[in-house]
C-alpha positions in Angstrom: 25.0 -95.4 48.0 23.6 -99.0 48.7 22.2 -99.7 52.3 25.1 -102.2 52.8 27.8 -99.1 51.8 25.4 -97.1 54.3 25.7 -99.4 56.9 29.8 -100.4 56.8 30.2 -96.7 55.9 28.6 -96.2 59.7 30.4 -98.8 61.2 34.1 -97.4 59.6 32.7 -94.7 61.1 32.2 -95.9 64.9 35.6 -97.9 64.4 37.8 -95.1 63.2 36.3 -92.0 64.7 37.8 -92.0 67.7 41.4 -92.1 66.5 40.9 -89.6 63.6 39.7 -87.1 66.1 42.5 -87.6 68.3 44.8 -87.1 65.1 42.8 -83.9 64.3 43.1 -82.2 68.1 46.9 -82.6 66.9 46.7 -80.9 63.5 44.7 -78.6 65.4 46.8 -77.8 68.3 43.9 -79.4 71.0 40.5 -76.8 69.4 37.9 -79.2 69.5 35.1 -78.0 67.5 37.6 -77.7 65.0 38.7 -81.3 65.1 35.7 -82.3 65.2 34.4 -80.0 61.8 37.2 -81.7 60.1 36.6 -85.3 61.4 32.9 -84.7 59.6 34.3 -83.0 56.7 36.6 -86.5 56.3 33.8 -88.6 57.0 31.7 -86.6 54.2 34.5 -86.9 51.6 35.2 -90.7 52.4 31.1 -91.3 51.8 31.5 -89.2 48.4 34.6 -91.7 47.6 33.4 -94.8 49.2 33.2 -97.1 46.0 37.2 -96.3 45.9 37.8 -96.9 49.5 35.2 -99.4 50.7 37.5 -102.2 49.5 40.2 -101.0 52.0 41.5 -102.2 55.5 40.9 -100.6 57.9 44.2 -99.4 58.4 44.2 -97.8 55.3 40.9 -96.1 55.7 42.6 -94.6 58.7 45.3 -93.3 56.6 42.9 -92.5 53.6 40.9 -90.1 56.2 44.1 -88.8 57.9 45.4 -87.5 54.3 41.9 -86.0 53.6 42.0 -84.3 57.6 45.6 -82.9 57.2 44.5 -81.2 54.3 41.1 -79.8 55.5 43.3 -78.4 58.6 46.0 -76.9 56.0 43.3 -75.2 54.8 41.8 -73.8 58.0 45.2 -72.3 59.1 45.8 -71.1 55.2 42.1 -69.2 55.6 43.0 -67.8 59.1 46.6 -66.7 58.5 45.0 -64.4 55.1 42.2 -63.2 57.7 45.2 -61.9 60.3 46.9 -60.4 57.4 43.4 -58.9 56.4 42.6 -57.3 59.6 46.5 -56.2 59.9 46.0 -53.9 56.8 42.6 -52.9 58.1 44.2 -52.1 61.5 46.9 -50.0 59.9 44.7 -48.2 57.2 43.1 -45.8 59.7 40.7 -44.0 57.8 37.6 -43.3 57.5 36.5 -46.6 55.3 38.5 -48.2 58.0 35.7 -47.4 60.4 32.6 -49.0 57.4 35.4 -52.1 57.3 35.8 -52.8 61.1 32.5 -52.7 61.3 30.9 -54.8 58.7 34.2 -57.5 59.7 32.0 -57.1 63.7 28.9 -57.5 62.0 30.3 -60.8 60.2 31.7 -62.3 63.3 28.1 -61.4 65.6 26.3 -63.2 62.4 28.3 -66.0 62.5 28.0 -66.3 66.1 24.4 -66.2 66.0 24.2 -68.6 63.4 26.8 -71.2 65.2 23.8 -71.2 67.8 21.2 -72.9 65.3 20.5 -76.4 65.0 23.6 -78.2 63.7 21.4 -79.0 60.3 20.8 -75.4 59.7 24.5 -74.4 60.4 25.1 -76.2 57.7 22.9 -75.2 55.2 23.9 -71.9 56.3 27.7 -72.1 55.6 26.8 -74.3 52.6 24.6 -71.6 51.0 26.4 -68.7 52.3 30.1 -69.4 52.5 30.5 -72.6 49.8 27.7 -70.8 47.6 26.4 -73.7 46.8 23.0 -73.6 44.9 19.7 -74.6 47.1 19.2 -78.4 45.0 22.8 -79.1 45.7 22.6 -78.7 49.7 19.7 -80.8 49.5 21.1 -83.4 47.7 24.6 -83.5 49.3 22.3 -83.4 52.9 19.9 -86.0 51.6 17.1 -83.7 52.3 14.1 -82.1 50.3 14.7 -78.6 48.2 11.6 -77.8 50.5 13.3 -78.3 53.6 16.8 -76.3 53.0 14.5 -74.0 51.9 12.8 -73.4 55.1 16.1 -73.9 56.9 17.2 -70.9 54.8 14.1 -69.0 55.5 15.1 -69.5 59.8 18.7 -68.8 59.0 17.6 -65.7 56.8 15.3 -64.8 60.0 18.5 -65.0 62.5 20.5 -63.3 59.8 18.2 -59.5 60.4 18.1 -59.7 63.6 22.0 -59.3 64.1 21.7 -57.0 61.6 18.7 -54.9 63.3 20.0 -55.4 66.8 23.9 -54.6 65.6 22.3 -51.4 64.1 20.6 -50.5 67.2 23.8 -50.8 69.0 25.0 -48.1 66.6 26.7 -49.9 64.4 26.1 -48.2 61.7 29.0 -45.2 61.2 
């Protein structure tokens, strides 16, 4: 991307933020941090296609980034509605693999948790490497970063990673 795409990319960005995030807190009945993910996630999608939709008004950017937001939000309610059903079949199993599934599904959600806690850079990387699988020269390239830094990104997430898992089997987590 050119300097001048970089720069009016920005500046679509300022302009039309503010009402794509109010259109988001719709989709996304008022969770914030989840209007906001998707707002980036729009943003990130209209920088991959800006030599289609640079040449746009405004207005149709709007509606170019609203199409690409009501998607992303689809699929945030399509991923949690499998995770209830999920946890309703491990609820009802009630044996003893159960017990090993409930509590690798805890350890998940401390990780996670932890991990929401880094640096927004290395929350990335993290969900890029560990939930998108993307491959370490990919993250770096879609971040505009060196292989060199995701790497030690990785190594600090890796780090926060064991010591959920230490402290969560301290706690007795383990069976």
């Amino acid at each position: 991307m050119s300097e001048a795409d970089a720069q009016e990319l920005a500046d679509c960005f300022r302009l039309l933020s503010g009402p794509l995030l109010g259109y988001a807190m719709v989709l996304t009945r008022r969770r914030r941090p989840l209007a906001e993910d998707i707002v980036q996630e729009a943003f990130c999608a209209a920088g991959r296609r800006w030599v289609k939709i640079r040449d746009f008004s405004d207005e149709q950017r709007l509606f170019w980034l609203k199409g690409v937001a009501r998607k992303k939000a689809i699929d945030v309610f399509r991923r949690e509605t499998i995770a209830r059903g999920k946890q309703m079949e491990i609820a009802s199993a009630g044996d003893a693999s159960t017990h090993s599934a409930v509590m690798l599904k805890l350890a998940d959600v401390e990780m996670w948790a932890a991990l929401r806690k880094l640096p927004s850079r290395q929350h990335l990387v993290a969900c890029m490497r560990f939930k998108s699988e993307m491959p370490i020269a990919a993250i770096a390239d879609e971040l505009g970063v060196s292989v060199g830094t995701v790497s030690n990104d990785l190594k600090r997430v890796r780090r926060v990673m064991q010591k959920v898992v230490d402290d969560f089997i301290d706690l007795g987590g383990q069976g």
